[in-house]
C-alpha positions in Angstrom: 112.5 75.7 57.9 109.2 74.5 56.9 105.6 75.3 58.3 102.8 72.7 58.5 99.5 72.7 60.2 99.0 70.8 63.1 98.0 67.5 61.1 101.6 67.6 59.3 100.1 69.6 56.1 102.9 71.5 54.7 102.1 76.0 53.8 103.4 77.4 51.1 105.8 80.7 52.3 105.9 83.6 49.4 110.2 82.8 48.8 109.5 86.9 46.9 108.2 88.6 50.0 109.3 85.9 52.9 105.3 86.2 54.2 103.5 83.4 55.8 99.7 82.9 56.0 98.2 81.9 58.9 95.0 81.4 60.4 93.9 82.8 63.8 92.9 80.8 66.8 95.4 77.6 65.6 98.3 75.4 66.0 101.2 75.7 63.4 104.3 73.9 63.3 107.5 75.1 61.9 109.8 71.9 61.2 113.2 72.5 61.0 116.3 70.3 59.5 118.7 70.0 62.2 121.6 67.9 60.4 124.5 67.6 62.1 123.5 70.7 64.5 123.4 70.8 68.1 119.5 70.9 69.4 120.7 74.4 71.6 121.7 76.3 69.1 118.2 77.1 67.6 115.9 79.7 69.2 112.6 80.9 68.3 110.4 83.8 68.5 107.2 85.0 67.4 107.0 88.7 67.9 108.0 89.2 71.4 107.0 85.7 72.9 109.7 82.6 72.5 108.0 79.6 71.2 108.7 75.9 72.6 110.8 73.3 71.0 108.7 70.1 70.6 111.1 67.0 69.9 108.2 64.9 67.9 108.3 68.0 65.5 111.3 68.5 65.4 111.0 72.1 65.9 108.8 74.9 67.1 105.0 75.0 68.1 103.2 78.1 66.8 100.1 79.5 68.5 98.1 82.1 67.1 95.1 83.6 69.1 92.0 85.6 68.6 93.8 88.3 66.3 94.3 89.2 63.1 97.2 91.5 61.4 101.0 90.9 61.2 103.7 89.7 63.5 107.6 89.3 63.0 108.8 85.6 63.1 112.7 85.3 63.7 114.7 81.9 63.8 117.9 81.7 65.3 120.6 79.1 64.3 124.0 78.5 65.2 125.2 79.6 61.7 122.7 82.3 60.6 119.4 84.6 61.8 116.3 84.4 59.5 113.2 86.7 59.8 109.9 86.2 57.9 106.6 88.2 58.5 103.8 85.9 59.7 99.8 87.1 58.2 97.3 86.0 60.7 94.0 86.2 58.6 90.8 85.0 59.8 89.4 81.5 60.0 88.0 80.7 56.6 84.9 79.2 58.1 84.3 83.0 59.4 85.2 85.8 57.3 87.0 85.9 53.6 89.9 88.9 54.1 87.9 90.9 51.8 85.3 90.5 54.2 87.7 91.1 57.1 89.2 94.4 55.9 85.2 95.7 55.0 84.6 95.1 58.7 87.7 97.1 59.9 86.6 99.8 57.0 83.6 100.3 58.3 83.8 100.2 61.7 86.8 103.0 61.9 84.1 104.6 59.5 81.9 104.5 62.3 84.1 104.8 65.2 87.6 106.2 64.2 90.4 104.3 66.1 88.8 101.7 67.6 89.7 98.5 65.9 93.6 98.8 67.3 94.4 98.1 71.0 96.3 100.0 73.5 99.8 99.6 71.4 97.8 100.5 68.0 100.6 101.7 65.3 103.4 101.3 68.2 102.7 104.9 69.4 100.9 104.3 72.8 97.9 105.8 74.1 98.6 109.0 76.0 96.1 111.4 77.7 96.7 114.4 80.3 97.1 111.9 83.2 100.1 110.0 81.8 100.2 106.8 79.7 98.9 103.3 80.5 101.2 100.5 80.8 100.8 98.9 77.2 101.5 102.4 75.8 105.2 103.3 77.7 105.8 99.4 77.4 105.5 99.3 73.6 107.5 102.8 73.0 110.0 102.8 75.0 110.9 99.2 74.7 111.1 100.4 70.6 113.3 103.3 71.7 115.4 101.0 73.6 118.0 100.1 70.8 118.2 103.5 69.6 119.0 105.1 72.7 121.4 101.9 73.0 123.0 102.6 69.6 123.9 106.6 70.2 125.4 106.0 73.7 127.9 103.2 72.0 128.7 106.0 69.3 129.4 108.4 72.4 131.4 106.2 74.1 133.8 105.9 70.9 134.8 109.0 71.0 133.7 110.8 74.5 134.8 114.6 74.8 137.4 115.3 77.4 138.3 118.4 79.7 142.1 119.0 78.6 143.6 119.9 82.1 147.5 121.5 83.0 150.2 120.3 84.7 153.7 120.4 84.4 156.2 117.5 83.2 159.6 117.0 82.7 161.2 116.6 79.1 164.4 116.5 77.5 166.6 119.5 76.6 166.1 118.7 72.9 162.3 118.1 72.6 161.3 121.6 73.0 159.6 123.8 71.3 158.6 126.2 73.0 160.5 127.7 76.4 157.6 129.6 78.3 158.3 131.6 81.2 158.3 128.9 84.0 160.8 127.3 81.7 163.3 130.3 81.3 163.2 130.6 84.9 164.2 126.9 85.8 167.4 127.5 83.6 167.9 131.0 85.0 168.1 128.8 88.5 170.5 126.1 86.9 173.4 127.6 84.8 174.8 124.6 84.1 171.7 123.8 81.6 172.8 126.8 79.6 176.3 125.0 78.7 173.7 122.1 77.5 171.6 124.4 75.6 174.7 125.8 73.7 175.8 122.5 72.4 177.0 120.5 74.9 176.1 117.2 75.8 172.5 117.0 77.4 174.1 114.1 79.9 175.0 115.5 83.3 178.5 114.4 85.2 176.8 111.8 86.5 175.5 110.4 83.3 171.8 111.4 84.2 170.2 112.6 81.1 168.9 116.3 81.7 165.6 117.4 81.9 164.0 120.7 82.2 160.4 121.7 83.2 157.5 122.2 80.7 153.9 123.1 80.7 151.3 120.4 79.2 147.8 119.7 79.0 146.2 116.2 79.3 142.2 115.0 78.2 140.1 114.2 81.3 136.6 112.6 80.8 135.9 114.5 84.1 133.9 116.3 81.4 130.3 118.2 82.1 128.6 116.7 79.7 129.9 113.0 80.3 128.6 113.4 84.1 125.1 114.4 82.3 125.8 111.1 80.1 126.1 108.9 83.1 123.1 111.1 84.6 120.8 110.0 82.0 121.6 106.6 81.7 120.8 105.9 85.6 117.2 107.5 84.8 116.5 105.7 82.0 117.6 102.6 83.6 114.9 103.4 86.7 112.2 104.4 83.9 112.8 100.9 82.3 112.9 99.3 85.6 109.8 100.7 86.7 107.9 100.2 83.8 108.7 96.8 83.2 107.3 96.2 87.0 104.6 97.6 86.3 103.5 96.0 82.8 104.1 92.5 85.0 102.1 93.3 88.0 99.4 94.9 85.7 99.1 91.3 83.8 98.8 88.9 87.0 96.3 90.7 88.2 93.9 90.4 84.8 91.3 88.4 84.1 90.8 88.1 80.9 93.1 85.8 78.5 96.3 84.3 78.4 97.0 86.3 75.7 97.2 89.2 77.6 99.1 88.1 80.5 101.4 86.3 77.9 102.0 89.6 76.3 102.6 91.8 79.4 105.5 89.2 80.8 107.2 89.3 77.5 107.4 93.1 77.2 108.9 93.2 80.8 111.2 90.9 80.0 112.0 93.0 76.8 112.3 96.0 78.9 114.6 93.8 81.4 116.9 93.4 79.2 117.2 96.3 77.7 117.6 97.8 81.3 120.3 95.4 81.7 122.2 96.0 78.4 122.2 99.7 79.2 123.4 99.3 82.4 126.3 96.6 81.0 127.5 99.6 78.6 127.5 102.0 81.2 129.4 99.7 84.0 132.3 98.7 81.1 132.9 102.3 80.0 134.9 104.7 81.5 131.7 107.2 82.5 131.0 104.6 85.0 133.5 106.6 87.2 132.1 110.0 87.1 130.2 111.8 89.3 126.7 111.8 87.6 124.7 115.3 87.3 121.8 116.7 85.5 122.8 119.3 82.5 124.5 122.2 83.4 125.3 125.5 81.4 128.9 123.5 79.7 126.6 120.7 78.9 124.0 122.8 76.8 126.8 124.4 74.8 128.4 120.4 74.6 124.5 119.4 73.4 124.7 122.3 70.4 128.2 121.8 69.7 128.0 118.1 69.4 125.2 116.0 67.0 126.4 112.6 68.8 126.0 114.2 72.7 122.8 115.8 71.4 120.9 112.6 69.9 121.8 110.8 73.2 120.3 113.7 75.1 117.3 113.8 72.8 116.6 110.1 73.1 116.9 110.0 76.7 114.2 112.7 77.4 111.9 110.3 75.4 112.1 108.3 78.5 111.7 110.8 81.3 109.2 112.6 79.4 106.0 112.9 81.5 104.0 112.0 79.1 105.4 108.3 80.0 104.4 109.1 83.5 102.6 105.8 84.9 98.8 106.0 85.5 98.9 103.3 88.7 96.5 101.5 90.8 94.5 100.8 87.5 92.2 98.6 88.0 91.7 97.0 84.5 94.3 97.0 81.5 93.5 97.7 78.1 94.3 95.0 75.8 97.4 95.5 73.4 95.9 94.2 70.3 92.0 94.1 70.3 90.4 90.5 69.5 88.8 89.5 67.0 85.9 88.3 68.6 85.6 91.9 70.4 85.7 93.7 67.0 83.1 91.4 65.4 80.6 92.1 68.7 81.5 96.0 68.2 80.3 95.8 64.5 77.6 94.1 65.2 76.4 96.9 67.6 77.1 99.2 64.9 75.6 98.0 62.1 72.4 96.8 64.0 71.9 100.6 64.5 72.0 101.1 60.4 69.5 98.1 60.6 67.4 99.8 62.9 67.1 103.6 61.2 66.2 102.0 58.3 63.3 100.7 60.3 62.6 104.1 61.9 62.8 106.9 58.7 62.8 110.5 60.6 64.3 109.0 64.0 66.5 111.5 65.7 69.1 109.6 67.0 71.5 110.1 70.3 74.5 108.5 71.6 75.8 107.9 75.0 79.1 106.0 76.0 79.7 105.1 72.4 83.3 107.3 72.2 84.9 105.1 75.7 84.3 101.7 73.4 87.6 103.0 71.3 90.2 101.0 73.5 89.0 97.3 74.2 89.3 96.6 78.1 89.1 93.4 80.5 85.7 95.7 81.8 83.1 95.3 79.8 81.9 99.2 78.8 78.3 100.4 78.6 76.8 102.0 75.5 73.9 103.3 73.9 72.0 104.4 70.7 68.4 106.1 71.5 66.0 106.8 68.5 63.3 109.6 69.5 60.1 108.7 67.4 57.5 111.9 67.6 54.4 110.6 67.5 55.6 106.7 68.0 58.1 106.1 70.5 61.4 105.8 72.1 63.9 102.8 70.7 67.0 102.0 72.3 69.9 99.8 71.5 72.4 98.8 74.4 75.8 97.6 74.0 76.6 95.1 77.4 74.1 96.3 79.4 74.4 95.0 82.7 71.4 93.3 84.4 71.9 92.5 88.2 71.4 90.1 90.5 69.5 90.2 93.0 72.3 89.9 95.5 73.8 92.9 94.9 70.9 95.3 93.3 67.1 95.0 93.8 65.8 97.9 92.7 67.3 98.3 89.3 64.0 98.0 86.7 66.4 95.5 84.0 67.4 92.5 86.5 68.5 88.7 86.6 66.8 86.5 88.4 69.5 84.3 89.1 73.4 85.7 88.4 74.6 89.0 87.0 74.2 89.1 82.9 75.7 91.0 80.4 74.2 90.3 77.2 75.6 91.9 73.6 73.0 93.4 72.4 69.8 94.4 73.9 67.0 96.4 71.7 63.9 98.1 73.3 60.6 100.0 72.4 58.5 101.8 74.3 55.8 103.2 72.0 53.6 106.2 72.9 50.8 103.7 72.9 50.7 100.3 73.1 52.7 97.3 75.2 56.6 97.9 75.8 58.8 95.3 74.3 62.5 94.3 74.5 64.8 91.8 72.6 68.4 90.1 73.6 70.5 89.7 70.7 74.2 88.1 71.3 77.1 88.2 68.8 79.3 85.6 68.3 82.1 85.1 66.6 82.0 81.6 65.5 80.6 79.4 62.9 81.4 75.5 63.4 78.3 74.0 64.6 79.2 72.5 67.4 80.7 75.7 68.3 77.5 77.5 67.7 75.1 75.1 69.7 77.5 76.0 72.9 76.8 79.5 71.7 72.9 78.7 72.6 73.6 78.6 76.3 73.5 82.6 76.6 70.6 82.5 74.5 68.4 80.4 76.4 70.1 82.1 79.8 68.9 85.2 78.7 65.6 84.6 77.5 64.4 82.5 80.9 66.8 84.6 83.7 66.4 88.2 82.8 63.6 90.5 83.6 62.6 94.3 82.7 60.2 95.7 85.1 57.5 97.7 82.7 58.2 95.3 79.4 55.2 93.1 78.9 53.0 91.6 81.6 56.1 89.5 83.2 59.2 91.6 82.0 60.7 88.6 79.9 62.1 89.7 76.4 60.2 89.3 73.8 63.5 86.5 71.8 67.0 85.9 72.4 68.5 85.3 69.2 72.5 84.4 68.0 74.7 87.1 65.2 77.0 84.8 63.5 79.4 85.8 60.5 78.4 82.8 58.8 76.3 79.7 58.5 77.5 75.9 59.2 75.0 73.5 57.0 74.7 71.2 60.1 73.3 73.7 62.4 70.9 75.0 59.5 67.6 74.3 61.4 68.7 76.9 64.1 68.3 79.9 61.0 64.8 79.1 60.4 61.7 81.1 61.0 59.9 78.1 62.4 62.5 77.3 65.2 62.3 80.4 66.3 58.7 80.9 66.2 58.6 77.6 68.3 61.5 78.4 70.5 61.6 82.3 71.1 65.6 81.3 70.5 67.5 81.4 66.9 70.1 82.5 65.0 71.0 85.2 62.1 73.8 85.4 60.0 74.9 89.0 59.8 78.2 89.4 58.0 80.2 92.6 56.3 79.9 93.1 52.8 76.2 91.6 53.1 73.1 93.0 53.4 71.2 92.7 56.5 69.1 89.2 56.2 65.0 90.4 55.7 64.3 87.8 58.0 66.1 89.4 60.9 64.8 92.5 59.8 61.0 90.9 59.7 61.6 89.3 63.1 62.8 93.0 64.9 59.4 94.4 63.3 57.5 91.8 64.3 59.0 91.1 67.8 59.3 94.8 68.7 55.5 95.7 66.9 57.5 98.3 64.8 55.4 99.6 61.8 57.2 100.8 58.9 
């Protein structure tokens, strides 16, 4: 197999590790040499979704999204199964991965956990009231083929309950004449004349046979009905959840990406609900009587290391710590985007910015912990700086403004439609006029990409208003955050645009010190005094 770029460009793979670099937010193709192969034979898959087959390839179409990190790639052919480990970096244009990996430093250094999603290091995210769906999808869809491999281990070699009964033998086999024995040839004297060496045939050539006790295996065994117990709750916990992770992604808004991933790990937990149930139905266990553990089943669970790591696999499943936290109305995202963790650094490292601007500012927080798990909702936060002597300062992470429509009395309003813009910085000094400044973050650099970027901008600066800010409420600039600069769009970075516009841009990247001219245009724009 062989990757390319969407123009036909071929990538190198690392033949000593099998890792492929890739960018985010592109099209990949990965050519493949079918020879004298049949077409149906190959299958694809890049982590958990199934990629398309594209005949003008030939082969598969690779899309990678707003992510960055590592996913599985496996290729299936009618003769072998190949796995490499695909390395979505960032777009080049954006961020170096030095830069990228300073940006994740920093903002865990500032916020501990939050630049994973929900499934984070494939442990879930679990809290007193039960899991969310993208947590008990991602574990126990992972404990799946464990739980799968110890119940085919069991099912080898299952225990059985020996039971008694009686059976007929020949004279000669034996061994061992009980009393229910000795009274059968007490009853028949003629066996006696057999047992002292005569022939064991009867006069009418019937070979004789005398009663003995036996004892036969039965998998009508305790801990086999507690087996077959497990397996059918399992089977509804995998059932349930996989409902669950679909219904949860129709109803989001967000991305594709999202609702791509939550009909993929249903389908994963499908068929492992399937497989389970397969092994069960073909195995003799699917006869019992299913029960929960009894007393003979605990002493089976000690006695036994196979019985027990079925038992101690299956609790993973019932535990209710996997318990469903329904009628959610949003669903947390499974891996957070890049774009989302660029707009939270931003918020964080305009508050370093900002103390520097305010020495002796005691600062407070409020919301800040709840931005840890990225969501379809938007989440409010704050940083307020008390100033004695000066003022009160206040950055705003998606501060919501409004309309009309809906709220009239709020002071911070739209005019027109509800806004949420990024970043939002105000001032009220002690004495003096009130000022207040929109800032959005984006995570984009191409130019063209960037002027598109200037519709919030201007939105912002004309639509919102903040009753007690100035003589009309209007902020006082609505500029861009960008990782990096585009040469085309270089006129937009200039002090004289915005001076002429209110409207601008900043480049505001990790690893880099914060630009003096955004620094000089939040002193001057706010009236701050150093």
């Amino acid at each position: 197999m062989e990757f390319r770029t969407k123009g036909g460009e071929p990538i190198v793979v690392a033949a000593s590790d099998e890792v492929v670099e890739l960018e985010e937010k592109r099209t990949y193709h990965l050519a493949v040499q079918l020879g004298e192969t049949a077409r149906e034979g190959w299958k694809c898959w890049f982590g958990d979704i199934a990629l398309e087959w594209r005949e003008s390839i030939p082969g598969f179409e690779l899309n990678t999204s707003f992510w960055v990190g590592h996913a599985p790639l496996r290729l299936q052919t009618p003769k072998e199964e190949r796995q490499v480990t695909v390395q979505v970096v960032p777009r080049t244009e954006k961020l170096s991965a030095d830069d990228w990996s300073i940006l994740l430093r920093e903002l865990d250094n500032w916020l501990e956990g939050s630049t994973v999603g929900q499934e984070g290091g494939v442990h879930g995210e679990v809290g007193l009231d039960g899991s969310e769906v993208p947590g008990a999808a991602s574990v126990l869809g992972t404990l799946v083929p464990a739980f799968v491999s110890a119940l085919e281990a069991l099912l080898k070699a299952p225990r059985e309950r020996s039971i008694e009964h009686w059976t007929e033998a020949p004279l000669h086999v034996v061994r061992q004449a009980d009393r229910g024995t000795l009274r059968h040839l007490a009853r028949h004297p003629d066996l006696w004349q057999r047992v002292q060496g005569e022939a064991e045939e009867g006069h009418d050539g019937r070979q004789a046979l005398v009663p003995q006790r036996a004892w036969k295996g039965h998998l009508d065994h305790p801990a086999n009905r507690y087996v077959a117990w497990m397996v059918s709750q399992v089977l509804r916990t995998l059932q349930q959840v996989a409902e669950s992770v679909r219904k949860a992604g129709k109803r989001q808004s967000l991305d594709p990406d999202l609702k791509t991933w939550c009909e993929r790990r249903a389908e994963r937990l499908e068929e492992g609900a399937k497989g389970l149930d397969s092994l069960l139905r073909r195995s003799a266990l699917a006869s019992l009587e299913a029960e929960p553990a009894s007393e003979a089943t605990f002493l089976a669970l000690v006695d036994d290391p196979v019985y027990a790591r079925v038992h101690r696999l299956g609790r993973l499943f019932l535990s209710p710590r996997f318990r469903l936290i329904e009628e959610k109305a949003e669903l947390a995202a499974p891996v957070r985007p890049s774009y989302d963790l660029y707009e939270l650094w931003t918020f964080f490292r305009l508050r370093e910015v900002l103390a520097s601007l305010l020495p002796g500012a005691e600062w407070t927080r409020h919301g800040v912990e709840q931005l840890r798990i990225f969501s379809a909702k938007a989440l409010s936060a704050s940083f307020t700086a008390a100033c004695p002597g000066q003022g009160t300062l206040e950055l705003f992470f998606n501060l919501t403004f409004p309309s009309p429509l809906k709220n009239k009395n709020s002071p911070h309003r739209s005019i027109s439609a509800e806004r949420r813009p990024d970043l939002v910085v105000t001032w009220k000094p002690e004495q003096g006029e009130a000022r207040w400044l929109c800032l959005d973050a984006k995570y984009r650099t191409e130019a063209s990409q960037v002027a598109d970027a200037f519709t919030s901008a201007h939105i912002y600066r004309d639509s919102l208003r903040w009753k007690g800010f100035g003589k009309d409420g209007r902020c006082s600039g609505a500029v861009l955050l960008v990782p990096a600069m585009d040469p085309k769009g270089k006129h937009w970075f200039e002090k004289g645009f915005r001076d002429s516009h209110d409207v601008g841009a900043f480049v505001l990247a990790p690893g880099q010190s914060a630009p003096e001219a955004l620094i000089d245009w939040l002193k001057e724009r706010l009236d701050l005094k150093r």
